[in-house]
C-alpha positions in Angstrom: 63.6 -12.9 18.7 63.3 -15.6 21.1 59.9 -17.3 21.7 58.8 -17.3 25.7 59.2 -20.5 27.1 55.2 -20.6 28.1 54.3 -20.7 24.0 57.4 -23.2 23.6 56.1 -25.6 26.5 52.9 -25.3 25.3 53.5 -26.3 21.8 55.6 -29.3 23.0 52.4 -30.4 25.1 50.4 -29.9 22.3 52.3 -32.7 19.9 52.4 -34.6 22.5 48.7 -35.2 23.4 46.5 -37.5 21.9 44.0 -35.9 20.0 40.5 -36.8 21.7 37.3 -37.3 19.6 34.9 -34.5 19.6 31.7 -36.9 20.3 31.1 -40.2 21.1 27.9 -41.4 19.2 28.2 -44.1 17.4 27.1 -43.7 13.8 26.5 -46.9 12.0 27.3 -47.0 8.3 28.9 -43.4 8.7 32.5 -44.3 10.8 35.3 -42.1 9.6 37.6 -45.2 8.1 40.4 -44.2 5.4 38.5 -43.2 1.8 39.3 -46.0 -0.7 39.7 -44.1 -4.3 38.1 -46.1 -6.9 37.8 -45.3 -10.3 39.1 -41.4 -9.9 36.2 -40.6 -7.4 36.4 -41.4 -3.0 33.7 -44.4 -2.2 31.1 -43.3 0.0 30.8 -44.7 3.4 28.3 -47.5 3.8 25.5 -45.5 5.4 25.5 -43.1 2.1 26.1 -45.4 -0.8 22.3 -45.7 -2.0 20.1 -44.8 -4.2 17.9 -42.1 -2.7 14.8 -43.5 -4.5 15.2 -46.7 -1.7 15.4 -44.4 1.3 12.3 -44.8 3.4 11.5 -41.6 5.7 9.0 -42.6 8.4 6.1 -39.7 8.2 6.4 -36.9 10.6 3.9 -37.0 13.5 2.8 -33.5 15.0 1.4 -34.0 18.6 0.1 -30.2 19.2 -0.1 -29.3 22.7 -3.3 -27.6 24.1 -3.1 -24.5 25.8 -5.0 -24.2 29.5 -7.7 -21.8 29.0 -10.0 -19.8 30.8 -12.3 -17.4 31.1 -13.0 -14.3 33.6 -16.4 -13.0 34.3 -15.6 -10.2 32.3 -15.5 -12.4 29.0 -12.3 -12.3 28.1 -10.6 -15.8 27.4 -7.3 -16.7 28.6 -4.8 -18.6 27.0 -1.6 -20.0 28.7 0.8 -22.4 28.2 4.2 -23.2 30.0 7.3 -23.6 28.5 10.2 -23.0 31.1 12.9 -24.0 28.9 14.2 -20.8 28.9 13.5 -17.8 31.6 11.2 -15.6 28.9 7.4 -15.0 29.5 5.7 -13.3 26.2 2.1 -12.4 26.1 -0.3 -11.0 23.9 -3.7 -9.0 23.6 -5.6 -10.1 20.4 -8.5 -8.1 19.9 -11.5 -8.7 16.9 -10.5 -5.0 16.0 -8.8 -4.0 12.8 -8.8 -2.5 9.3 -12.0 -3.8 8.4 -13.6 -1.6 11.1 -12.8 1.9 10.1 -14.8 4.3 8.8 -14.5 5.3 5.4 -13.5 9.0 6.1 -10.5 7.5 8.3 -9.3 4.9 6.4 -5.7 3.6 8.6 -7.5 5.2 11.9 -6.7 1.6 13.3 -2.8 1.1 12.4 -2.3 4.4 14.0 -4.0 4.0 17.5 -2.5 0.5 17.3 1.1 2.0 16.9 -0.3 4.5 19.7 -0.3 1.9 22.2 2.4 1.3 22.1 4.2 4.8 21.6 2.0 6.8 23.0 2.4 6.1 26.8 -0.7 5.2 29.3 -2.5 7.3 32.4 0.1 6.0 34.3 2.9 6.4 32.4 4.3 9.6 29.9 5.9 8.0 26.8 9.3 8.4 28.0 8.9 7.2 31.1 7.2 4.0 29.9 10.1 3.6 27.3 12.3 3.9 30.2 10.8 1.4 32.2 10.7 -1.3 29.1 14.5 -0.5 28.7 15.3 -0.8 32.4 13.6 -4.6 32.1 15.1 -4.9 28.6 11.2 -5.5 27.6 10.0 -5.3 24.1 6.3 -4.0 23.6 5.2 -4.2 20.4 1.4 -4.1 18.0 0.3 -5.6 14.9 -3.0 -4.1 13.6 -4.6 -6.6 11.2 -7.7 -6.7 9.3 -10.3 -8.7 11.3 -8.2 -8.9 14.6 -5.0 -7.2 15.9 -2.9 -7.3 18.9 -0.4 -5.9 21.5 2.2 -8.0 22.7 5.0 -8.4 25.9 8.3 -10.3 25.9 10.3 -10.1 29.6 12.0 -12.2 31.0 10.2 -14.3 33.6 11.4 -12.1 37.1 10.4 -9.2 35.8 6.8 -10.2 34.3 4.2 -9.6 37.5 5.4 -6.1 37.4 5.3 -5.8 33.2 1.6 -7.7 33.0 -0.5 -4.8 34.6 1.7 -2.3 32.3 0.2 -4.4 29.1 -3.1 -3.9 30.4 -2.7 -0.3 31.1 -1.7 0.1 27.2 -4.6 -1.8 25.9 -7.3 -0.1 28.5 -6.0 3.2 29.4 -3.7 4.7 26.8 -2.1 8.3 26.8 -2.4 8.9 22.8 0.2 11.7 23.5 -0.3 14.4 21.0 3.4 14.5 19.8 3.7 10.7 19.2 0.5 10.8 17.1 2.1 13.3 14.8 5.3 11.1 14.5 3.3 7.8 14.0 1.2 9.4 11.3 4.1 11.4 9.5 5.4 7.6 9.4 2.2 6.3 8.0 2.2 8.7 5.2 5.6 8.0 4.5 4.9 4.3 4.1 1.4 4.9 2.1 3.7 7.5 -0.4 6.1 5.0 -0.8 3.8 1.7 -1.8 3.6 2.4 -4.9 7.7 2.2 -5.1 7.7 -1.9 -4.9 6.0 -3.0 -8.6 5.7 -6.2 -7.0 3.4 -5.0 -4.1 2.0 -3.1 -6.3 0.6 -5.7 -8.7 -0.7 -7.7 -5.8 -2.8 -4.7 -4.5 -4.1 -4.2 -7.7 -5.0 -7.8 -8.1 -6.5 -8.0 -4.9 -8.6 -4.7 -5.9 -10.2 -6.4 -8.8 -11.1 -9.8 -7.1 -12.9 -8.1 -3.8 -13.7 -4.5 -5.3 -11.8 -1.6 -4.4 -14.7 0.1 -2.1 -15.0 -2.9 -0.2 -14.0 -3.8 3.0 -11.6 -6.5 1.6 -10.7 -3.9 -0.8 -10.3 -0.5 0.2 -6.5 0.8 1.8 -5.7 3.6 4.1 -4.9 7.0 1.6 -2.5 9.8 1.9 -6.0 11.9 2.3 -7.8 9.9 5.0 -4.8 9.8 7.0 -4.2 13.1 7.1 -7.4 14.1 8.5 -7.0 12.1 11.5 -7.6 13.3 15.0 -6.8 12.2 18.5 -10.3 12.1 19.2 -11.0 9.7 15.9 -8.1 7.6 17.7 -9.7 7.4 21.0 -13.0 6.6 19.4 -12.1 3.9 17.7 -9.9 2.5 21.0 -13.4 2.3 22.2 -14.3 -0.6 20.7 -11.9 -2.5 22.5 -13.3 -4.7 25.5 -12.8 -8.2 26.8 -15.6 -9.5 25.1 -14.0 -11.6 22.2 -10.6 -10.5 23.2 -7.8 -13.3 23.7 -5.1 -13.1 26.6 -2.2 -15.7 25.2 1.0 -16.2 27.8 3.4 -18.8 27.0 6.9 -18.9 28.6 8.3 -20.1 32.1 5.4 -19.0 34.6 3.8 -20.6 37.3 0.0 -21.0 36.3 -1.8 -20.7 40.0 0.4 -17.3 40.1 -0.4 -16.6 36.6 -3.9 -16.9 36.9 -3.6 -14.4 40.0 -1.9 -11.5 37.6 -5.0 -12.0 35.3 -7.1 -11.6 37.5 -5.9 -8.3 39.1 -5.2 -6.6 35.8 -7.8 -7.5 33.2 -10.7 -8.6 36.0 -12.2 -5.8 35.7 -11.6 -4.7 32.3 -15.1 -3.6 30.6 -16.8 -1.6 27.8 -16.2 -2.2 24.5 -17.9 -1.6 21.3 -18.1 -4.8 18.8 -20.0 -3.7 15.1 -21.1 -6.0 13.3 -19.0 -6.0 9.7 -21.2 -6.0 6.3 -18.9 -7.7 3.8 -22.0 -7.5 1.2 -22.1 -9.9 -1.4 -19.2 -11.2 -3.8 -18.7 -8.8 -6.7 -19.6 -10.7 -10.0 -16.0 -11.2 -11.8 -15.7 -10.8 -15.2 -12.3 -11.7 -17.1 -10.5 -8.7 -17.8 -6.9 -7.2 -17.7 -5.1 -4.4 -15.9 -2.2 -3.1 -17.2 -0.1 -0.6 -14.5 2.5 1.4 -16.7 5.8 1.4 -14.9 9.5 1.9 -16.3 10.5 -1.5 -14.5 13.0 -4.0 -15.9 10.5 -6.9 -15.3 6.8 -7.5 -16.0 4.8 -8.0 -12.9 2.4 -10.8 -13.8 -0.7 -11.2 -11.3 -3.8 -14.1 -12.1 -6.2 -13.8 -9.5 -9.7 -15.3 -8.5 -11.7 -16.7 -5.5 -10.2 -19.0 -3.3 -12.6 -20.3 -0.3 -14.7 -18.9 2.6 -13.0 -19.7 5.7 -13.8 -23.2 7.3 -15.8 -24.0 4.2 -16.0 -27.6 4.0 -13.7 -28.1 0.9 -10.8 -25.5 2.6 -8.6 -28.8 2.7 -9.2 -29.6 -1.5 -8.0 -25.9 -2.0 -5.7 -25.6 -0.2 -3.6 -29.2 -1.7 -5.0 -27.9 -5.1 -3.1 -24.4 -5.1 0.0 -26.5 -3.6 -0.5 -28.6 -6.8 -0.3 -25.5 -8.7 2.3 -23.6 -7.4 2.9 -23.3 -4.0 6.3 -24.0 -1.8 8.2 -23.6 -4.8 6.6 -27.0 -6.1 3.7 -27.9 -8.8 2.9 -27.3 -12.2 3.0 -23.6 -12.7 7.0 -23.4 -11.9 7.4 -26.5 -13.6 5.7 -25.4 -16.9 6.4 -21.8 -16.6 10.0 -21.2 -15.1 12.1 -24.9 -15.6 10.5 -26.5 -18.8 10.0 -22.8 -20.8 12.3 -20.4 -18.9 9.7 -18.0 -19.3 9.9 -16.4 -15.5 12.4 -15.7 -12.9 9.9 -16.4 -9.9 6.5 -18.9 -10.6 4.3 -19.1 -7.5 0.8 -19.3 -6.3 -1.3 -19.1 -3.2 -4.8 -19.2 -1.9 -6.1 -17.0 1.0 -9.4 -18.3 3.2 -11.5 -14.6 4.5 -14.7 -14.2 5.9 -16.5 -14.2 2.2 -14.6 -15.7 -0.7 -11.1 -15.7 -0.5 -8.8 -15.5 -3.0 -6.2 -17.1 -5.0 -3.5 -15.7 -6.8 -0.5 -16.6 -9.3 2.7 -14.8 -9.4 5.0 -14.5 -12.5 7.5 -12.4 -12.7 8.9 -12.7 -16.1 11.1 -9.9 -18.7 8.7 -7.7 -19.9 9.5 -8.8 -23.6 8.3 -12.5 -22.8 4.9 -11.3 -20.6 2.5 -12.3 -23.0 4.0 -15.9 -23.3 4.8 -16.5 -19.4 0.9 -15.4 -19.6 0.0 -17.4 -22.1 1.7 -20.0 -20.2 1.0 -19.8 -17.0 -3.3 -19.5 -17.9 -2.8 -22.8 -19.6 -2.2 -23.9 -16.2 -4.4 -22.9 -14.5 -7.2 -23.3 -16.8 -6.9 -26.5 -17.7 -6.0 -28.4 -14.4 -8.6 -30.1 -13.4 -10.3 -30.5 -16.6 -8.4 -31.3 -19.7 -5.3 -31.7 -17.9 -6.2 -33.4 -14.3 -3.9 -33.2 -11.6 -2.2 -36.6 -11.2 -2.3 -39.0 -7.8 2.1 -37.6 -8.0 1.5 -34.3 -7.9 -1.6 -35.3 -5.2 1.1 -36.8 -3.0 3.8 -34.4 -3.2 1.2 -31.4 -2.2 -0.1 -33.5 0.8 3.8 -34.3 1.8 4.7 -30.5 1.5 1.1 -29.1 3.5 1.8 -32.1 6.3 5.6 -31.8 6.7 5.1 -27.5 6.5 2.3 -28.1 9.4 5.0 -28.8 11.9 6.8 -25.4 11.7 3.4 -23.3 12.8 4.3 -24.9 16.1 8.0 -24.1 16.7 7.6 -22.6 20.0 4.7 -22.0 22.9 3.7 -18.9 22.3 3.0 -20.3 18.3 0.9 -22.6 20.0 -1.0 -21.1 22.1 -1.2 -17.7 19.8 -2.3 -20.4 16.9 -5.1 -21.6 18.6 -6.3 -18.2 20.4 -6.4 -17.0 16.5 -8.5 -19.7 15.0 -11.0 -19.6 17.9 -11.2 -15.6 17.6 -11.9 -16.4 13.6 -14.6 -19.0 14.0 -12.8 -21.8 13.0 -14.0 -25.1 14.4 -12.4 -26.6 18.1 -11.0 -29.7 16.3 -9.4 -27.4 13.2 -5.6 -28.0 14.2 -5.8 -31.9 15.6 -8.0 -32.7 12.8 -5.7 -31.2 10.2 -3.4 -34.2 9.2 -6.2 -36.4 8.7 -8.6 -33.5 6.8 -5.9 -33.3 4.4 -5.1 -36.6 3.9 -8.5 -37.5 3.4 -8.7 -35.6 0.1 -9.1 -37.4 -2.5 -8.2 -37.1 -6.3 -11.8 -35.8 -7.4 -12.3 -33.7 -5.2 -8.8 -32.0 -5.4 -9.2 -31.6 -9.5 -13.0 -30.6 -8.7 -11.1 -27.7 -6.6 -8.4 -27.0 -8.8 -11.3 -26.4 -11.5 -12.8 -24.0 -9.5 -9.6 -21.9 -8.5 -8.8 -21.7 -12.8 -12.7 -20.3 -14.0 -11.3 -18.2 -16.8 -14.3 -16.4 -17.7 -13.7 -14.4 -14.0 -10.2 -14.6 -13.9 -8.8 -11.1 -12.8 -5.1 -10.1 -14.6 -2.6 -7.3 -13.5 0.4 -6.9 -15.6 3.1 -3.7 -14.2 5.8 -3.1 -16.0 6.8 -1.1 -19.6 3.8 -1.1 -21.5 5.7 -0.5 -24.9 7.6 -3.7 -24.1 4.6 -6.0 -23.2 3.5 -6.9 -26.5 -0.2 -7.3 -27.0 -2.3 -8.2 -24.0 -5.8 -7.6 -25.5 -5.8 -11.2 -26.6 -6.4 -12.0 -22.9 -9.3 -9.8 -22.8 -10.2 -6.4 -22.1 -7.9 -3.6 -21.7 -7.7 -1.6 -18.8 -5.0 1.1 -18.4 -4.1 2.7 -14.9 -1.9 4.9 -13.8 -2.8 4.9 -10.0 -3.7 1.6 -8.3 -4.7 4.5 -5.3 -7.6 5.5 -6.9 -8.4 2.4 -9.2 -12.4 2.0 -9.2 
């Protein structure tokens, strides 16, 4: 078969070009010049042949930028911050609403009338005509109901955003609560809450989290097959009530124009009003006694969960605890993974991490180990965390690498606007003080070694240090040694 002519002529102009470099930047130390072999090996080009202990990195400095805010005579605060790199607007609703305001007969009232927003269409709007019109925009609209604060959120693109605002107000202020999506949403959320207890992982740190808090609590306590069930449009709308603008956050970041922007505001939230804010009563911190909780389950690993208090939030030593759980174990760094999983191969995954919450906080230690070596990843891993601080202080290395691992992570909180601006709207609507995110280099770096193993003793009390072991009990070996025994079969109903 005889090739066309175009393919042959086009093969003949390809020999003959000269091949043209792909970029031009010069790269000292790095040119592409003919490998010499030496010694059975290629010698690396000048730029690479050093030791990586004489590389100097120059630190990495985070300028945050400040969001323009505001606020309307109604009270709600305004957030917004331009970013016209691309023709996207995104926007968000964060309300101090959540989890930790339900009613303990309706226990996951507040996911559901979250995911109601949403789904369940606006006075304006039937459900599927308002999922028509976010498809026509190609729009998402989406909620996140949290414990202390939750939210409703917009992405459009930037034409199509002066009509989309006023529809994320209607949502958030005048929602349908359609009787058919309500029975959809909560058929979902049952599905989810029957199905928790499928992930032993997730199921140790629930249990964990039980103990150090208290189960009744409002830290403690979880939505239930039961609770949900009995939930009623009316126990939705009455809980939407407490949503106002007082101590609610607008955030918009994108490509906006902000005199135009602050126009929208003004016509769709002006004049939002109402809202019910309740006070929460955390009570006081349960008095933790060591003890162990074992979770039978036919698993082919142990489940391994240390937990204890971590630190209220913007306590004044939130920076020590922080560096001393990332001394510990955190960002797959520290001396729990070292000990635990590379010196003793005693676990597949060694980790740790503190949590900051209106009252104590928490920290917690994962190991996830073969259920036949659970009492010696145990035995290891307590060692740890007992003794740093005290008969085994953390060092000034393991000081610097937490430091270089908290700064250098710091960075990717801010990888966009809306990160920004939704960082800052968060930490305001928590209490945290004004300075928190341009103070938090120096905070951090002003640690020093005391006071990080005086944190790292407090983290590792083992008189109130809670365990949770899931997996095969008959394969676990003896855990009494730990302390007392506690056997249960549902973490549901664990008391």
């Amino acid at each position: 078969m005889t090739r066309p002519r175009f393919f042959w002529a086009l093969g003949l102009l390809c020999a003959c070009a000269t091949p043209q470099p792909v970029g031009r930047h010069e790269s000292p130390g790095l040119e592409s010049t003919p490998a010499r072999l030496r010694a059975g090996y290629f010698e690396l080009p000048a730029g690479l042949n050093r030791s990586p202990s004489r590389l100097t990195v120059a630190p990495l400095d985070v300028v945050v930028r400040s969001p323009t805010t505001w606020t309307l005579d109604n009270g709600l605060t305004v957030y917004a911050l331009e970013d016209h790199r691309a023709p996207i607007v995104q926007a968000g609703v964060l309300v101090p609403a959540g989890a930790h305001d339900e009613p303990d007969q309706q226990l996951g009232v507040s996911e559901l009338m979250f995911e109601l927003l949403v789904s369940g269409g606006t006075s304006r709007h039937a459900p599927e005509a308002l999922d028509e019109l976010l498809d026509s925009r190609a729009a998402d609209l989406w909620a996140a109901a949290g414990a202390e604060l939750s939210s409703v959120s917009l992405s459009a693109r930037a034409r199509d955003f002066a009509q989309l605002l006023p529809v994320l107000a209607d949502v958030v202020r005048t929602p349908r609560f359609d009787e058919a999506r309500l029975k959809t949403e909560k058929d979902r959320l049952l599905e989810d809450v029957r199905r928790r207890a499928d992930e032993p992982g997730s199921l140790a740190t629930r249990a964990v989290l039980k103990a150090v808090y208290g189960p009744k609590t409002l830290l403690g306590r979880e939505a239930q097959q039961a609770t949900l069930e009995g939930l009623t449009q009316a126990d939705v709308r009455a809980f939407h009530r407490r949503l106002g603008p007082q101590g609610a956050r607008l955030v918009v970041a994108g490509d906006f124009d902000l005199p135009a922007l602050k126009t929208l505001v003004q016509r769709a939230f002006g004049d939002w009003s109402g809202g019910d804010v309740v006070a929460r009563d955390y009570g006081a911190p349960q008095s933790l006694v060591r003890r162990v909780i074992v979770v039978p389950r036919a698993t082919a690993q142990a489940h391994v969960r240390i937990g204890g208090w971590g630190c209220r939030r913007a306590s004044p030593d939130d920076a020590a605890v922080r560096l001393a759980a990332t001394s510990l174990a955190s960002f797959g760094i520290g001396r729990i993974p070292r000990v635990v999983r590379d010196e003793r191969g005693l676990a597949y995954v060694a980790t740790a991490s503190v949590g900051v919450g209106p009252t104590t906080g928490h920290f917690v230690v994962d190991v996830d180990t073969k259920p036949e070596q659970a009492v010696a990843a145990l035995t290891a891993a307590l060692s740890v965390v007992e003794r740093a601080g005290r008969e085994e202080p953390l060092t000034v290395d393991e000081a610097s690498s937490a430091l270089d691992a908290t700064l250098n992570s710091f960075a990717f909180r801010f990888e966009g606007a809306l990160k920004v601006a939704w960082e800052r709207a968060t930490l305001d609507a928590l209490g945290w003080p004004q300075d928190t995110l341009s103070t938090f280099r120096q905070r951090h770096a002003a640690v020093s070694l005391v006071e990080l193993n005086a944190a790292a003793a407090r983290l590792g009390q083992a008189d109130a240090l809670q365990i949770v072991v899931v997996g095969p009990v008959e394969k676990l070996g003896d855990l009494s040694r730990f302390g007392p025994v506690v056997t249960i079969t549902d973490v549901d109903r664990f008391r």
